[in-house]
C-alpha positions as CSV (number, residue, x, y, z in Angstrom):
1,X,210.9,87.5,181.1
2,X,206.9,87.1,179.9
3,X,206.7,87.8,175.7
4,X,204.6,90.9,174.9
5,X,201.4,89.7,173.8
6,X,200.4,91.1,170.5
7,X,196.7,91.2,169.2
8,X,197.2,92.0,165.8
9,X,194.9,89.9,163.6
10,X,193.7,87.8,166.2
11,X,190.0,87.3,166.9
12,X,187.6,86.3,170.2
13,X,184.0,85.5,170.7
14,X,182.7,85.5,174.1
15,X,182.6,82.7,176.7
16,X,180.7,84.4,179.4
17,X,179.2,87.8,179.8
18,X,176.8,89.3,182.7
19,X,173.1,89.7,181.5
20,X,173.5,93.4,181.3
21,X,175.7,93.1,178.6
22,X,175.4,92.7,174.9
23,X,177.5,90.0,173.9
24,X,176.9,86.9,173.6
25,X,178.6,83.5,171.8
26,X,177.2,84.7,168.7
27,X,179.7,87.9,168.5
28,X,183.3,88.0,167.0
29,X,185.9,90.6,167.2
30,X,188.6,91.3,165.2
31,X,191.2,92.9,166.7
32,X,194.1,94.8,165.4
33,X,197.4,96.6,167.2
34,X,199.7,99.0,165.9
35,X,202.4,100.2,168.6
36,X,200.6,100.2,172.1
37,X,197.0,101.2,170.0
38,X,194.3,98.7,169.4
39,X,191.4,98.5,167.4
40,X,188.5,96.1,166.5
41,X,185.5,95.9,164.7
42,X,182.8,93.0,166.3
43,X,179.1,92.4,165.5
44,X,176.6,89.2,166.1
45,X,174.0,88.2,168.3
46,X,172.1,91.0,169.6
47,X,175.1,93.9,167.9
48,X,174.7,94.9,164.5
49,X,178.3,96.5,164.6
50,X,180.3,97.7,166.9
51,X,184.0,99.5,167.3
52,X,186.6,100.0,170.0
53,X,189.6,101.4,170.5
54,X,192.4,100.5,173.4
55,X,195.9,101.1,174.8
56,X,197.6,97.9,175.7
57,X,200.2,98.2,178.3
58,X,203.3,96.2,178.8
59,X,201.7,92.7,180.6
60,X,198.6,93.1,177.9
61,X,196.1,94.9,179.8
62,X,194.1,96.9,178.1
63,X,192.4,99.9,178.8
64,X,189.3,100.6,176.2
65,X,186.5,102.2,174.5
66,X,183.7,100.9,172.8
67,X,180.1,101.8,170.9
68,X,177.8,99.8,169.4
69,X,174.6,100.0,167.5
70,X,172.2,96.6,168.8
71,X,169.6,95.2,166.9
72,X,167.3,97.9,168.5
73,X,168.7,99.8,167.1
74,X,170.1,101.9,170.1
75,X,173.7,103.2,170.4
76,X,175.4,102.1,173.0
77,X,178.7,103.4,174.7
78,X,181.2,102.0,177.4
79,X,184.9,101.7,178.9
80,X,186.4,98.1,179.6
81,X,189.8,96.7,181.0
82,X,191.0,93.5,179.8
83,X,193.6,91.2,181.9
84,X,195.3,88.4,179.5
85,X,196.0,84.9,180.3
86,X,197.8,82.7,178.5
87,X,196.0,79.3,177.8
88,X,197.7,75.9,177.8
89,X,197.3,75.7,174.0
90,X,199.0,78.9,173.7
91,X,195.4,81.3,172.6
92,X,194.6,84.0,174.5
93,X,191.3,84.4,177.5
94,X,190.8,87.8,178.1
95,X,189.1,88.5,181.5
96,X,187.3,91.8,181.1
97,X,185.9,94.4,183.3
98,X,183.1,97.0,181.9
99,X,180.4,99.8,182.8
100,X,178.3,101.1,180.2
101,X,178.7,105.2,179.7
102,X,175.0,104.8,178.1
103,X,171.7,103.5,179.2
104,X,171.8,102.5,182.9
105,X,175.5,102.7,182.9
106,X,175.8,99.2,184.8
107,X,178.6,97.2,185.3
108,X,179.4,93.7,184.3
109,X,182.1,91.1,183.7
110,X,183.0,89.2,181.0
111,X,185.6,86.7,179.0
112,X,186.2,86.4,176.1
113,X,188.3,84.1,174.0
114,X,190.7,83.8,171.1
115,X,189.5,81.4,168.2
């Protein structure tokens, strides 16, 4: 039987992102989890600060929210799903799937992982 992945405390920065999105190498998140609820605060790179919030289900996926405010100062909205994989060294890669709810409301992938 898999161990419940928990994301409390534990922090990501991007590996790759579309070039519709945001993030970039530069940006860290900081993710906490309470029950099945998740939270994180991230900024860097082209995000000034930015917020989401998330239900993880029993395999680690996570379904999300997020907004951000960019270095043009824009506020940008979105939803994302997350599928975890477990790395050989035991950190988590999150492979993530997105469309902005602002702007052009494009769609993009992304991973992201733990540091």
């Amino acid at each position: 039987m898999q161990k419940a992945i928990n994301y409390d405390k534990k922090s990501f920065r991007p590996f790759i992102n579309t070039d519709n999105g945001e993030t970039s190498q530069e940006t860290t998140f900081h993710y906490t989890q309470n029950g099945n609820m998740i939270t994180a605060t991230y900024s860097g790179g082209k995000i000034k600060f930015g917020h989401l919030i998330g239900l993880v289900d029993e395999l680690g996926n996570i379904e999300m929210r997020y907004h951000q405010i960019n270095t043009n100062n824009e506020l940008m909205t979105g939803i994302c799903k997350s599928r975890p994989e477990v790395l050989p060294n035991g950190k988590l890669r999150l492979h993530e799937t997105w469309q902005w709810t602002s702007g052009d409301n494009s769609k993009g992938t992304s991973i992201i992982e733990e540091i």
